[in-house]
C-alpha positions as semicolon CSV with decimal commas, in nm:
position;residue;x (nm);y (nm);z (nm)
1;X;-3,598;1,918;-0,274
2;X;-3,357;1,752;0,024
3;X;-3,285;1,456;-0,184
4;X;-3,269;1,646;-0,509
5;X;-2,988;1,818;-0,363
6;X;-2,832;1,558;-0,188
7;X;-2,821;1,337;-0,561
8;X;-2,691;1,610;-0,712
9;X;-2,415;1,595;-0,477
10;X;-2,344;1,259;-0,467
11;X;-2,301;1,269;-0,851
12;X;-2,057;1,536;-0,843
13;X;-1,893;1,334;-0,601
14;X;-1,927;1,067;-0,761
15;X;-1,751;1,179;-1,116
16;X;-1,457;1,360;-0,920
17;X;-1,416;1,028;-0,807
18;X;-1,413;0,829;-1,098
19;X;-1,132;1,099;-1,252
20;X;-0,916;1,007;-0,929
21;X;-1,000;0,612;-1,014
22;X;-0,762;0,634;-1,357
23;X;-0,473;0,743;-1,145
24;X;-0,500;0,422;-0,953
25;X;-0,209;0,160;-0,859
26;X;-0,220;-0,181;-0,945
27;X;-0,295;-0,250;-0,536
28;X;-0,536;0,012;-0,549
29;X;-0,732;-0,147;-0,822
30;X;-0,682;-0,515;-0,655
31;X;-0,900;-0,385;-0,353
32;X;-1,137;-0,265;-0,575
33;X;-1,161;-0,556;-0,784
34;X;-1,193;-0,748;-0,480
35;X;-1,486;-0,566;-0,301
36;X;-1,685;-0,548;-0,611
37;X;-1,600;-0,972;-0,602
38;X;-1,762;-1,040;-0,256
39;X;-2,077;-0,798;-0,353
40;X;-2,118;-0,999;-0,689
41;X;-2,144;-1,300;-0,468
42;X;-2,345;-1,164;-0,195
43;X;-2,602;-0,996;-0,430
44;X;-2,555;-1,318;-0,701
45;X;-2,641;-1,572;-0,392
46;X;-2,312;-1,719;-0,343
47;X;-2,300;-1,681;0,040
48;X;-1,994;-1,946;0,088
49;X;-1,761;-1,765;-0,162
50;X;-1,900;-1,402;-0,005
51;X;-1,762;-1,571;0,340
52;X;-1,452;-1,645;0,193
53;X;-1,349;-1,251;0,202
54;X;-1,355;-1,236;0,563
55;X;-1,145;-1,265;0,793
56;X;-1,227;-1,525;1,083
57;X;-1,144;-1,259;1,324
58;X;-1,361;-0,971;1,137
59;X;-1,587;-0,766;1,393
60;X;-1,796;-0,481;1,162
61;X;-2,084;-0,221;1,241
62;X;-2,402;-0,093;1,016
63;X;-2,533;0,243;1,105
64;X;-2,913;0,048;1,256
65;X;-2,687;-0,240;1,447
66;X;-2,671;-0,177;1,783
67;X;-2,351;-0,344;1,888
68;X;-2,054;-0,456;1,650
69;X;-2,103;-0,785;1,473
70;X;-1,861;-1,072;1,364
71;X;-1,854;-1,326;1,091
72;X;-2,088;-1,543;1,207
73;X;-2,349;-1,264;1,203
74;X;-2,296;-1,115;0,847
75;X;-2,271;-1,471;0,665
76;X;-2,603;-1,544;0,886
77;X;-2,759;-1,220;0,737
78;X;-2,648;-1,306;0,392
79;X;-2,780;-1,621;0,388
80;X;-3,146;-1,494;0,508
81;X;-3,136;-1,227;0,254
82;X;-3,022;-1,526;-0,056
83;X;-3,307;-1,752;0,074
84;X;-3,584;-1,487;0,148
85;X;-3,549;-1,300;-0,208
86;X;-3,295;-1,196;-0,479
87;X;-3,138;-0,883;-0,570
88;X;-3,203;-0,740;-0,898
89;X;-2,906;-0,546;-0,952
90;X;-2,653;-0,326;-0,741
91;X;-2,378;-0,031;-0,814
92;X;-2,064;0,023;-0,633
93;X;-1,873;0,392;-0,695
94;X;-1,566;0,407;-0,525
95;X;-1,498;0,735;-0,323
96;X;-1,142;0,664;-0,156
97;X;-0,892;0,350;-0,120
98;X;-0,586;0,379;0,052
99;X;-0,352;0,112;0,048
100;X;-0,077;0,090;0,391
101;X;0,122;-0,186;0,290
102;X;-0,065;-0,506;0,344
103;X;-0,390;-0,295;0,510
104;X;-0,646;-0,110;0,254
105;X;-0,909;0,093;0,308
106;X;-1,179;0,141;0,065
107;X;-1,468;0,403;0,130
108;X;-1,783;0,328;-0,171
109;X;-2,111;0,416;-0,197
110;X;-2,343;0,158;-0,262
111;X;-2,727;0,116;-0,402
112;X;-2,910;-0,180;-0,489
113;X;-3,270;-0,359;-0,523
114;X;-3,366;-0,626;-0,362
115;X;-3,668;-0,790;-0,441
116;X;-3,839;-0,994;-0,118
117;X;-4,011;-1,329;-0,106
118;X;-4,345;-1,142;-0,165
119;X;-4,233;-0,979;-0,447
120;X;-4,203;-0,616;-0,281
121;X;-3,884;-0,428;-0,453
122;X;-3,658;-0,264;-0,190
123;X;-3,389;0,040;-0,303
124;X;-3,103;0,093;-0,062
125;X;-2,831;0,302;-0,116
126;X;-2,563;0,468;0,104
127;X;-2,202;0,458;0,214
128;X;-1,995;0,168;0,322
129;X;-1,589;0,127;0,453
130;X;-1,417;-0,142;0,460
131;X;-1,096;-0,219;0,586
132;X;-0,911;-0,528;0,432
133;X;-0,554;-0,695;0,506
134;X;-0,333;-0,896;0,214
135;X;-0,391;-1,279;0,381
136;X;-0,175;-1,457;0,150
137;X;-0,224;-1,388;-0,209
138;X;-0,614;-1,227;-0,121
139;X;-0,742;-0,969;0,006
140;X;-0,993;-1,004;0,300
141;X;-1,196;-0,760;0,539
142;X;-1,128;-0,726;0,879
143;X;-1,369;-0,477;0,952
144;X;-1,609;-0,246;0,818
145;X;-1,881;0,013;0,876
146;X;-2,128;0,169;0,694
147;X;-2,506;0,121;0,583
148;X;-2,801;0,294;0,436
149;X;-2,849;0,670;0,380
């Protein structure tokens, strides 16, 4: 009944937001673009190009981490999770971006399946931020926080 609710929720959420999404600026839909890039690498298995969109000074925290973590970390994690199974497919809906210049901030909700080295299928979903800065012509994150619901 809980999560009944709570989808039904999240999809009325989620249409409002797609509504807002047509009234987007070209910056606003250049963060998109580029969050939805770095997930397409992380879930296809391109971990270098995933690293790419972060900055070398990036510090981020997941809801289960105990303690903030830094590049090193996530490209670590992403590489464990690209040699240990595969994803099968993943969604992004945008709920908020905010662009300040040469800072955005994108708030998204997230699901995906990733299927392990023994074959088990894993479902994830939940809510993510990130916080990116214009480096040059690209957009990179500098932060972020989020995970599983």
């Amino acid at each position: 009944m809980r999560r009944t609710a709570l989808t039904a929720l999240a999809l009325s959420l989620l249409f409002a937001t797609s509504l807002r999404a047509q009234d987007w600026s070209a910056e606003h839909r250049e963060v998109w673009e580029t969050v939805r890039t770095y997930w397409g690498m992380f879930t296809g298995g391109d971990i270098d190009g995933f690293a790419e969109y972060f900055h070398e000074d990036f510090t981020g925290w997941t809801y289960n981490a105990p303690e903030p973590r830094g590049k090193t970390d996530v490209v670590t994690s992403a590489r464990r999770y690209a040699a240990d199974g595969s994803f099968t497919e993943f969604n992004l809906k945008p709920a908020a971006i905010k662009v300040f210049g040469d800072v955005a901030v994108a708030h998204y909700f997230f699901e995906y399946t990733y299927v392990d080295s023994e074959g088990v299928a894993h479902e994830e979903s939940g809510r993510w931020t990130d916080v990116l800065m214009k480096h040059g012509d690209k957009w990179v994150t500098i932060t972020d926080h989020g995970g599983s619901q």
